[in-house]
Short mmCIF file of the C-alpha atoms (twelve columns), coordinates in Angstrom:
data_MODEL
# 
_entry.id   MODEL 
# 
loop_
_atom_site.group_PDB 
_atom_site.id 
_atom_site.type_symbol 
_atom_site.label_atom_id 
_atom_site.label_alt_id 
_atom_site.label_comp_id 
_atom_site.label_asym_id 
_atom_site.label_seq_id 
_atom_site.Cartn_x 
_atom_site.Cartn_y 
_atom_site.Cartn_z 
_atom_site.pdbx_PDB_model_num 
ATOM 1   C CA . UNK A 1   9.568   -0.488  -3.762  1 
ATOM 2   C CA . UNK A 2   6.618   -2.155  -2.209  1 
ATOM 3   C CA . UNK A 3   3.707   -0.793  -2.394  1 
ATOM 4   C CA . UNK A 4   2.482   -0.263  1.613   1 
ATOM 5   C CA . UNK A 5   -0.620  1.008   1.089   1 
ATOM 6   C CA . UNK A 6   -0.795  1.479   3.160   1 
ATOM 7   C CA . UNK A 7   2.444   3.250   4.217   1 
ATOM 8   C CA . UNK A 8   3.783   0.629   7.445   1 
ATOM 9   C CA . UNK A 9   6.511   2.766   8.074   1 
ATOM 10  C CA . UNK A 10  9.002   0.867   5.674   1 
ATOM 11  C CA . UNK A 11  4.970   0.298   3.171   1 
ATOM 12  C CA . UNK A 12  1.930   -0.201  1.334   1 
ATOM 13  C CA . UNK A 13  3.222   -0.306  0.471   1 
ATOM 14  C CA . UNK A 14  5.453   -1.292  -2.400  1 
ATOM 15  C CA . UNK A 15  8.835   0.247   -0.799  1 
ATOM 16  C CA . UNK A 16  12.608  -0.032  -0.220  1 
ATOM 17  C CA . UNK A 17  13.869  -2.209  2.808   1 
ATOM 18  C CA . UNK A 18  14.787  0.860   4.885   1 
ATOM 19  C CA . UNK A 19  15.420  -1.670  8.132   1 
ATOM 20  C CA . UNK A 20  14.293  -0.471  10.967  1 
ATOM 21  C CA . UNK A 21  15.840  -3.468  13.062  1 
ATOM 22  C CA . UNK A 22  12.624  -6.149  12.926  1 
ATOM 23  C CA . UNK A 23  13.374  -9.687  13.756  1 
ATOM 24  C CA . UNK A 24  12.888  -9.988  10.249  1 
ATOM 25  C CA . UNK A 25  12.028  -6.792  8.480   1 
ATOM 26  C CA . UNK A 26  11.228  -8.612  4.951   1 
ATOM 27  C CA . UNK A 27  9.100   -11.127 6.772   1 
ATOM 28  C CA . UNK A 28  7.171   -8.021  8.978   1 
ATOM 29  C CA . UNK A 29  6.601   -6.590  5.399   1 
ATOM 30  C CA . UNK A 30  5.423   -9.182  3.879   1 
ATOM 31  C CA . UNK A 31  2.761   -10.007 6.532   1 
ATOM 32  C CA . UNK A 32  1.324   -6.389  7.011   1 
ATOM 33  C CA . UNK A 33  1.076   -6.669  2.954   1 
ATOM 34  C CA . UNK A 34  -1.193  -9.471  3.265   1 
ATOM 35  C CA . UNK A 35  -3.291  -8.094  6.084   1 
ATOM 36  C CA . UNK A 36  -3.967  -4.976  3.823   1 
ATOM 37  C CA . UNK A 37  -4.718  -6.885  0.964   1 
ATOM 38  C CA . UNK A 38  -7.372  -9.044  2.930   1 
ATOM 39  C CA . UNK A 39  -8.965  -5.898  5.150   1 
ATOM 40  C CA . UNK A 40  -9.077  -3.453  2.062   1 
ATOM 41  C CA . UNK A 41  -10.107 -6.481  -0.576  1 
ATOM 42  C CA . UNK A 42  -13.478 -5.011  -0.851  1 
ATOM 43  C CA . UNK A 43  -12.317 -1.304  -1.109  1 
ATOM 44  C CA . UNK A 44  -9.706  -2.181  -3.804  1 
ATOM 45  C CA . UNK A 45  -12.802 -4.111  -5.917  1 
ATOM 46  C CA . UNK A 46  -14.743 -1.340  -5.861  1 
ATOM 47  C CA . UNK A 47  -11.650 1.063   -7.313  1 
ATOM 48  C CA . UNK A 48  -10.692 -1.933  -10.233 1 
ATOM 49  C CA . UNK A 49  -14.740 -1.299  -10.957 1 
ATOM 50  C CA . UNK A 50  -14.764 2.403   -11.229 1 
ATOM 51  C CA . UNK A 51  -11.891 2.904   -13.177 1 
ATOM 52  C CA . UNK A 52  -12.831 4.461   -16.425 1 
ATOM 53  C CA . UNK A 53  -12.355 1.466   -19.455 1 
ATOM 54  C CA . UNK A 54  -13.460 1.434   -22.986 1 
ATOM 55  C CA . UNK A 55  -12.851 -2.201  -22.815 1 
ATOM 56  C CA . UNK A 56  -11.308 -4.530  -20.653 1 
ATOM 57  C CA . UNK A 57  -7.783  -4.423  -20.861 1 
ATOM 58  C CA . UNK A 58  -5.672  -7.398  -22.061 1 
ATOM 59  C CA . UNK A 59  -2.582  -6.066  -20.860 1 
ATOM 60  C CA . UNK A 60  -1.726  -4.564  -17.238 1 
ATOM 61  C CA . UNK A 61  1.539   -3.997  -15.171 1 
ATOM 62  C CA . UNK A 62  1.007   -3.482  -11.516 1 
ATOM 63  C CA . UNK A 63  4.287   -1.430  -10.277 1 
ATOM 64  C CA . UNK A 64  5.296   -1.806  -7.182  1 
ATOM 65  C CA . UNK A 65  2.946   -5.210  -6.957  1 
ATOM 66  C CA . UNK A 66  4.346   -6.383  -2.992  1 
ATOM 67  C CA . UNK A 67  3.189   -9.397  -2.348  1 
ATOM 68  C CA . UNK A 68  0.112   -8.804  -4.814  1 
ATOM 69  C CA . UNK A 69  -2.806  -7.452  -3.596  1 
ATOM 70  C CA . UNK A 70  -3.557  -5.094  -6.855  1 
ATOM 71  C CA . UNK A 71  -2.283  -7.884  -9.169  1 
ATOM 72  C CA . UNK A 72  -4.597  -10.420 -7.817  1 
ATOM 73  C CA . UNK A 73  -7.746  -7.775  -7.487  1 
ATOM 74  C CA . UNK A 74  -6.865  -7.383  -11.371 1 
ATOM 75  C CA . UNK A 75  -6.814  -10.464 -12.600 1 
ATOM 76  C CA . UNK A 76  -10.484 -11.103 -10.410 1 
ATOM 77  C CA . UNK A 77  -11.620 -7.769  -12.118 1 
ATOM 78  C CA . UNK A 78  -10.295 -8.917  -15.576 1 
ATOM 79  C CA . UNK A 79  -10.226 -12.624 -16.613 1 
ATOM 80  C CA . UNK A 80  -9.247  -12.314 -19.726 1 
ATOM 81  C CA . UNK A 81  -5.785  -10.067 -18.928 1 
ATOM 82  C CA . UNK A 82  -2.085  -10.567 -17.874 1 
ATOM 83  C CA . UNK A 83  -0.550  -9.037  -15.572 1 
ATOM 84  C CA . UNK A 84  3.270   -7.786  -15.398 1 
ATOM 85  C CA . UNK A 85  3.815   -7.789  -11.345 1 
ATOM 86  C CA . UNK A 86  6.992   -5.835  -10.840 1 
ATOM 87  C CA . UNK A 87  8.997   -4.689  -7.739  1 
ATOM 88  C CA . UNK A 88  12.500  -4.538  -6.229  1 
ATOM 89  C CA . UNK A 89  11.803  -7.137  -3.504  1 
ATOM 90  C CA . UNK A 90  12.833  -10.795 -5.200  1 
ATOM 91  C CA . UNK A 91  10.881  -12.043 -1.552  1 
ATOM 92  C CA . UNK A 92  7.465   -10.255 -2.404  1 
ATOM 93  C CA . UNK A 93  7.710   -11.398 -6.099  1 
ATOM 94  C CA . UNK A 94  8.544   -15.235 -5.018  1 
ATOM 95  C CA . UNK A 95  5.366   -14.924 -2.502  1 
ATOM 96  C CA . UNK A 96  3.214   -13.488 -5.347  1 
ATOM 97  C CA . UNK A 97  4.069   -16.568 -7.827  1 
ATOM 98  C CA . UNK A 98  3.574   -18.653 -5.338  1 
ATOM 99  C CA . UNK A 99  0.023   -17.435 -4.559  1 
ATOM 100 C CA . UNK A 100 -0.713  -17.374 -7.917  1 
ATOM 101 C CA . UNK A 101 0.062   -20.851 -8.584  1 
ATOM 102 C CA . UNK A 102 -2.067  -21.509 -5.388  1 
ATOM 103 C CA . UNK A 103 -4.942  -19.347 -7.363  1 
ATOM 104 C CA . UNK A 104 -4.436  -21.198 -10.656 1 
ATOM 105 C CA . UNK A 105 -3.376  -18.295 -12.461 1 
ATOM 106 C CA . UNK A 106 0.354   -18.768 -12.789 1 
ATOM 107 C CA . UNK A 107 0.208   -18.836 -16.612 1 
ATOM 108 C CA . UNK A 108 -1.809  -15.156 -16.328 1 
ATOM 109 C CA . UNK A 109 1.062   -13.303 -14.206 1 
ATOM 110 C CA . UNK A 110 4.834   -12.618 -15.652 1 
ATOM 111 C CA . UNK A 111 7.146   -10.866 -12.606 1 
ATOM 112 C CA . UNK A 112 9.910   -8.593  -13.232 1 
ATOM 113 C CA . UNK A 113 12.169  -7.597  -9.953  1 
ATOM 114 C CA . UNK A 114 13.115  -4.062  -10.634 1 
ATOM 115 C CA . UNK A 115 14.190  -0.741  -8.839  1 
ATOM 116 C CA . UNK A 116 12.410  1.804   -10.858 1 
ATOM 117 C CA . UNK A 117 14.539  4.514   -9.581  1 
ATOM 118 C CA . UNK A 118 17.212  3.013   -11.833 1 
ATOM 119 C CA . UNK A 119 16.596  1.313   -15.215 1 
ATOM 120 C CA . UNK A 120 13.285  0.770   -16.376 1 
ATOM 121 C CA . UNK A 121 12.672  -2.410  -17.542 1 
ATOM 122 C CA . UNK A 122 10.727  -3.673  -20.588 1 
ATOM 123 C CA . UNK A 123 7.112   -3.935  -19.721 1 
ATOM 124 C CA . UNK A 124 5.746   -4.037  -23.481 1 
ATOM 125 C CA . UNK A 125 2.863   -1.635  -24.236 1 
ATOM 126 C CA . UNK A 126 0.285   -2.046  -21.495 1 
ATOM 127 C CA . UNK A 127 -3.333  -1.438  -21.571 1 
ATOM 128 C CA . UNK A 128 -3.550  -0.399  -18.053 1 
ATOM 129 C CA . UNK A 129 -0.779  0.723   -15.583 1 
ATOM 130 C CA . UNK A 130 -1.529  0.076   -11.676 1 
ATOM 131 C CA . UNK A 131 0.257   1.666   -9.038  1 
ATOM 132 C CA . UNK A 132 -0.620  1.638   -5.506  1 
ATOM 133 C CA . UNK A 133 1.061   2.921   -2.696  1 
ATOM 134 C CA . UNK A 134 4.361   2.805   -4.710  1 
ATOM 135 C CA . UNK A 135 4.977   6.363   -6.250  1 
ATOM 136 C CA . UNK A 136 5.677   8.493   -3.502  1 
ATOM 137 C CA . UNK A 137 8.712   6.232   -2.661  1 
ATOM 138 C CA . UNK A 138 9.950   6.998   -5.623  1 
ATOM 139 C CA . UNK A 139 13.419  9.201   -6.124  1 
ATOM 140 C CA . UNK A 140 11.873  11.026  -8.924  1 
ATOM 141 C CA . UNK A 141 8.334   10.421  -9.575  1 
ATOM 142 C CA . UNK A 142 7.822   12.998  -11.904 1 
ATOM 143 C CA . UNK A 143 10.122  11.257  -13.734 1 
ATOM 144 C CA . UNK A 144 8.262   7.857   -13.433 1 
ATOM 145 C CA . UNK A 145 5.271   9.287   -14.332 1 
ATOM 146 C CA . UNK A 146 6.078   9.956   -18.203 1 
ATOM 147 C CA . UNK A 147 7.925   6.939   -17.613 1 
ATOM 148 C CA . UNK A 148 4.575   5.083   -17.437 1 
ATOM 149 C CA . UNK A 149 3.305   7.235   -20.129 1 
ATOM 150 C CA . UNK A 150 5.987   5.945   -22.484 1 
ATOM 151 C CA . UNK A 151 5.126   2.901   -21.864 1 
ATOM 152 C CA . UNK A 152 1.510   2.783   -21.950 1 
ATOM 153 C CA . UNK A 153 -0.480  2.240   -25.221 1 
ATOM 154 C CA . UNK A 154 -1.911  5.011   -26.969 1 
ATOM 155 C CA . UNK A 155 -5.273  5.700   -25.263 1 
ATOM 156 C CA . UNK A 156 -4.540  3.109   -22.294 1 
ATOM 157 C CA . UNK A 157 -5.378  4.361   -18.590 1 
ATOM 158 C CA . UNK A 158 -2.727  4.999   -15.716 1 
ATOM 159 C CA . UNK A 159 -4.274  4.272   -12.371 1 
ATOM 160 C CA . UNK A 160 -2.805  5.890   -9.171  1 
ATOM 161 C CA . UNK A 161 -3.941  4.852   -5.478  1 
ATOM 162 C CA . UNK A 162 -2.884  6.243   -2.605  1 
ATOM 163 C CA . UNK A 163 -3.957  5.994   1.430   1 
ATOM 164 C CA . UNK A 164 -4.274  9.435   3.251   1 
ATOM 165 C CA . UNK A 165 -1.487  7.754   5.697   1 
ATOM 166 C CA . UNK A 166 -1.014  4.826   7.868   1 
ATOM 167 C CA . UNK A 167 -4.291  3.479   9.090   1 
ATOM 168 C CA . UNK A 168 -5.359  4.247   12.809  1 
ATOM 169 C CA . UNK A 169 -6.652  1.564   14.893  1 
ATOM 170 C CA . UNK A 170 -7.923  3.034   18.282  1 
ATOM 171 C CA . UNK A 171 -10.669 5.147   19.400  1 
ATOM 172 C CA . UNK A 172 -9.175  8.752   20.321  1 
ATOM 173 C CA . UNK A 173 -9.953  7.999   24.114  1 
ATOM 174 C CA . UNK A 174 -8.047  4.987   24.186  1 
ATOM 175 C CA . UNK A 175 -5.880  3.318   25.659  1 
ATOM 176 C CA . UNK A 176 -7.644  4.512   29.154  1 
ATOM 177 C CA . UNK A 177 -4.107  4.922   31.360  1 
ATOM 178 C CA . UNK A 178 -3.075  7.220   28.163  1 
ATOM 179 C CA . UNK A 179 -5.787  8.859   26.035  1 
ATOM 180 C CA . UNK A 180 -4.652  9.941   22.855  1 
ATOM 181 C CA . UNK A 181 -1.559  7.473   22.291  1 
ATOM 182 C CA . UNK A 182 -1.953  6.448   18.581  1 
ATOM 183 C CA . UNK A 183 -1.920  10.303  17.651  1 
ATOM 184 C CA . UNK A 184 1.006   10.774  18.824  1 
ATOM 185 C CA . UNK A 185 2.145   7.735   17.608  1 
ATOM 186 C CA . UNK A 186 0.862   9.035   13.877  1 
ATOM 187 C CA . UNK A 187 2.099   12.181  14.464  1 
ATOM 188 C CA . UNK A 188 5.966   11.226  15.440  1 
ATOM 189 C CA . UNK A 189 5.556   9.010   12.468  1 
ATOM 190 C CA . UNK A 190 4.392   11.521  9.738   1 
ATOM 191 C CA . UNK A 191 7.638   14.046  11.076  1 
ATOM 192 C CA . UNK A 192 9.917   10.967  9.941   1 
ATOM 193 C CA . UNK A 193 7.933   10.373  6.920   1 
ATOM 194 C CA . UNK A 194 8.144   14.326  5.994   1 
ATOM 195 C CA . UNK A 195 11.987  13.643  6.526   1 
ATOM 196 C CA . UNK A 196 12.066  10.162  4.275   1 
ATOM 197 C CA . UNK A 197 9.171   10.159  1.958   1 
ATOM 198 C CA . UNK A 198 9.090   13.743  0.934   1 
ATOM 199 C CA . UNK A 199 6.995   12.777  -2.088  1 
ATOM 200 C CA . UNK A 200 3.537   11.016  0.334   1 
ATOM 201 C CA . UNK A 201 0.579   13.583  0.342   1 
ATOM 202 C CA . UNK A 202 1.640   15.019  -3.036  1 
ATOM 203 C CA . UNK A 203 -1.193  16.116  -5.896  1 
ATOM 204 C CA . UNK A 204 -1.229  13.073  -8.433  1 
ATOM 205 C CA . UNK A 205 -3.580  14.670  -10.531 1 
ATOM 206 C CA . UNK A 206 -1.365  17.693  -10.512 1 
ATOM 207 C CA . UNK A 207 1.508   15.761  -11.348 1 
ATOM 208 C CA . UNK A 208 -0.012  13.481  -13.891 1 
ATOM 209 C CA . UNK A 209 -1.736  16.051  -15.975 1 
ATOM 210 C CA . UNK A 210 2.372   17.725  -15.973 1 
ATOM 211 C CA . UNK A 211 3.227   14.975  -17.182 1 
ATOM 212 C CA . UNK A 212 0.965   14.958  -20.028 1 
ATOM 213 C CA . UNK A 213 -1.692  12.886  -19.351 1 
ATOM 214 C CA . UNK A 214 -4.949  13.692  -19.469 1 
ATOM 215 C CA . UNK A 215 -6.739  13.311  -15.747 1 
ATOM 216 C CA . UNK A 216 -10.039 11.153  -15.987 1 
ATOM 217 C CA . UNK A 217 -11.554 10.610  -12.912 1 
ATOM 218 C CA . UNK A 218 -10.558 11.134  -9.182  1 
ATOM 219 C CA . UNK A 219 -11.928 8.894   -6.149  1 
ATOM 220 C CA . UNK A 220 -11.756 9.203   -2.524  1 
ATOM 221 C CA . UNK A 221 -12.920 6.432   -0.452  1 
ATOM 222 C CA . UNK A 222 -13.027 6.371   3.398   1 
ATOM 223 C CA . UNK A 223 -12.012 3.351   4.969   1 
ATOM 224 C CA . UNK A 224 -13.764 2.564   8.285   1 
ATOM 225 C CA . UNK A 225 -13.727 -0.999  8.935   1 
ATOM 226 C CA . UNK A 226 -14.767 -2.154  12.238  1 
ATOM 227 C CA . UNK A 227 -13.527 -4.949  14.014  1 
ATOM 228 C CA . UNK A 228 -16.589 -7.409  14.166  1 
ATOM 229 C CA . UNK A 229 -16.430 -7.292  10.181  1 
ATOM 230 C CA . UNK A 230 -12.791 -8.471  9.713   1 
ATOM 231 C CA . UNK A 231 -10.835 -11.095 11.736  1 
ATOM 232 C CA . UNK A 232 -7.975  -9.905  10.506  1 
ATOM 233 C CA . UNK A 233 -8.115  -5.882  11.954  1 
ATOM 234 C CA . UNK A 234 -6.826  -6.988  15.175  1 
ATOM 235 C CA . UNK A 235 -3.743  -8.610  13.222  1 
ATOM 236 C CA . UNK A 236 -3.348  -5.758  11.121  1 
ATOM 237 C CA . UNK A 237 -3.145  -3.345  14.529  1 
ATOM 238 C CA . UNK A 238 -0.430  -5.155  16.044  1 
ATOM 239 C CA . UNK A 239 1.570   -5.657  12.974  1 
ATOM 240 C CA . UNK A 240 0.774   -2.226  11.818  1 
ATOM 241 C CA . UNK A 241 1.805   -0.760  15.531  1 
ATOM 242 C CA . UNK A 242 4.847   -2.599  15.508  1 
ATOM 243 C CA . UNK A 243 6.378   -1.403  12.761  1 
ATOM 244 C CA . UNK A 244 5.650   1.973   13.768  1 
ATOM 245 C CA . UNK A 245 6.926   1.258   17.364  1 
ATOM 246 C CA . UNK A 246 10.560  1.011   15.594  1 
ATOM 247 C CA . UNK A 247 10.088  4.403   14.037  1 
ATOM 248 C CA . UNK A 248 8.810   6.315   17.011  1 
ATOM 249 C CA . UNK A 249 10.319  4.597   20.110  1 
ATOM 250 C CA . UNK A 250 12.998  7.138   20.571  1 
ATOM 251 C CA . UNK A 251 10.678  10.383  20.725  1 
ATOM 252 C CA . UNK A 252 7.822   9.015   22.931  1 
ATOM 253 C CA . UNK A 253 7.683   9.474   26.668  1 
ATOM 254 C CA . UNK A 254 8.788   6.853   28.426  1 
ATOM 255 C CA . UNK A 255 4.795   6.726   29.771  1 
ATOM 256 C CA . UNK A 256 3.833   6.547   26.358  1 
ATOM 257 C CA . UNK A 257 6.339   4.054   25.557  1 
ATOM 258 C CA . UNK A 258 5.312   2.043   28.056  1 
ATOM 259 C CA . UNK A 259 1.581   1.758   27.097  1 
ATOM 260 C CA . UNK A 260 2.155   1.363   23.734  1 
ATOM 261 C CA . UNK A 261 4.333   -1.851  24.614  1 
ATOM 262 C CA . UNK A 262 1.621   -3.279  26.787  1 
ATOM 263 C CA . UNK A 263 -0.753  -3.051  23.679  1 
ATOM 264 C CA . UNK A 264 1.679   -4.860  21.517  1 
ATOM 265 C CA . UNK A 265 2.546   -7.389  24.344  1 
ATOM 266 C CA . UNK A 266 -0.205  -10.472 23.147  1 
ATOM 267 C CA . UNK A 267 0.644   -11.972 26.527  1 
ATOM 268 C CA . UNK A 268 -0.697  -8.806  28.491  1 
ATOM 269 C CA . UNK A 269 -4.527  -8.077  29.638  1 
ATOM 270 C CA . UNK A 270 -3.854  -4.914  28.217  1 
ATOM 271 C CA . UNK A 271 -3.037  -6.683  24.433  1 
ATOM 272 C CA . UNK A 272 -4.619  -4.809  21.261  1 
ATOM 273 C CA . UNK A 273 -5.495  -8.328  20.045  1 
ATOM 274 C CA . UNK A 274 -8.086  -8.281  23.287  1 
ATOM 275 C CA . UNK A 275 -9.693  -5.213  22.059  1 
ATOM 276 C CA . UNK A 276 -13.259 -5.558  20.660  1 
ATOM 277 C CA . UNK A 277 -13.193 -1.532  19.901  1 
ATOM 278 C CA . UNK A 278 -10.744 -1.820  17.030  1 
ATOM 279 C CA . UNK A 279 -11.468 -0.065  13.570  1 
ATOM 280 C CA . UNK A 280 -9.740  0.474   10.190  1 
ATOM 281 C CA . UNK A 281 -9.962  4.015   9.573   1 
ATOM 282 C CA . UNK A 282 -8.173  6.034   6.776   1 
ATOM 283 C CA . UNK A 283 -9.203  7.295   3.073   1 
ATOM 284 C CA . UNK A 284 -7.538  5.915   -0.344  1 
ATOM 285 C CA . UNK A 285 -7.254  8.280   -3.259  1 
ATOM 286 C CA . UNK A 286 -7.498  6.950   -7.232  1 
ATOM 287 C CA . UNK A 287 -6.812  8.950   -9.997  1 
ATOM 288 C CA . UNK A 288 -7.356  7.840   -13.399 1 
ATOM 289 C CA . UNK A 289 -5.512  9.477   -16.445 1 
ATOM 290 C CA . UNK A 290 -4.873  8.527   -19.755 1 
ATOM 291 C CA . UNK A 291 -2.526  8.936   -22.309 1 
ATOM 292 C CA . UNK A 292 -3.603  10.222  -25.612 1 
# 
């Protein structure tokens, strides 16, 4: 379970390797992971700062860490903690001790590879639980949910982030030969997701006050990052697009399949990396809840 914020039609975030025949599906993950984490750096800051703390914790797990984007926005936001980075993917986790030997902060992080749908490992008695873009793939969130509030110490804070969906990328009157494309890209997608990932869209704070926590705070930040202020959007667009090619190839029209290719085809005039019109636009939802 990685967490694809970022749902990239495998992830986020954060997510089981569903395969959907990449050259190298763990490798495609991994690299739309790190693209997230660098485009939405400054929108994840600003949720680590709201999040409503007596004190900073000492403490954390990040479930569902990928290759670390919350775990490293923690630590930044929190000096003093340690984080518990867990997740099924042994990959992701060797990536995120990697980086955080890189960072000089090896001796701050402890990983634990995991499927949370099956037994829960020993996390010790966090301050502060992080998960982001990670419950909804769950089997039984509901279940995960007092889960974390087992595990959380008395009067520590659960934080839940979620995207609205997978980002879009393209003005709504592009690509000029076929207006309109990446909607029905997104919407062929979200009929799969409704199919796989019955639990995306669903009411956290619903869920977490059944689950008897008390609900703190609720955030919704829109994301609209335009090309000229990231390098890295154009990446994101053609990894993000490719992923989703593999999911919605076989419902397309072949006219639509055919533009769609020449956007993800770097060699071609017609190559989203040639684009200067390319934005980051979706919203991320945190909830905050605490146990008491």
């Amino acid at each position: 379970m990685t967490p694809t914020a970022q749902d990239h039609d495998g992830p986020p975030g954060h997510h089981h390797e569903h395969g959907h025949g990449h050259r190298n599906d763990v490798d495609d993950q991994a690299e739309i992971l790190e693209l997230d984490a660098e485009v939405l750096a400054e929108h994840t800051a600003s949720i680590t700062a709201w999040l409503p703390l007596a004190a900073s914790p000492r403490q954390i797990v990040d479930l569902g860490c990928g290759t670390g984007a919350g775990t490293f926005a923690l630590l930044a936001r929190f000096p003093e903690a340690h984080v518990t980075a867990v997740d099924s993917s042994a990959d992701h986790l060797r990536r995120l001790r990697e980086k955080a030997h890189g960072h000089g902060v090896a001796d701050r992080v402890r990983t634990v590879q995991a499927d949370l749908d099956s037994t829960w490992p020993k996390l010790g008695e966090p301050d502060l639980v992080w998960a982001s873009a990670s419950l909804h793939h769950m089997a039984d969130p509901d279940r995960t949910l007092r889960q974390v509030r087992d595990t959380l110490a008395p009067g520590g804070l659960f934080a839940v982030v979620e995207l609205a969906g997978f980002p879009r990328f393209l003005p709504d009157d592009a690509p000029e030969d076929r207006p309109g494309l990446e909607k029905r890209c997104h919407a062929a997608s979200e009929r799969r997701h409704a199919e796989h990932v019955p639990h995306r869209g669903a009411d956290w704070g619903a869920k977490l006050t059944a689950a008897g926590f008390t609900l703190e705070g609720e955030r919704t930040i829109t994301v609209d990052i335009e090309h000229s202020r990231s390098m890295a959007v154009g990446r994101y667009a053609l990894s993000g697009l490719r992923r989703m090619r593999d999911t919605v190839a076989g419902v397309l029209t072949a006219e639509d399949l055919t533009a769609l290719d020449q956007l993800l085809d770097t060699g071609s005039p017609h190559s989203i990396l040639r684009r200067n019109d390319l934005a980051v636009r979706t919203e991320r939802t945190a909830w905050a809840a605490r146990r008491v």
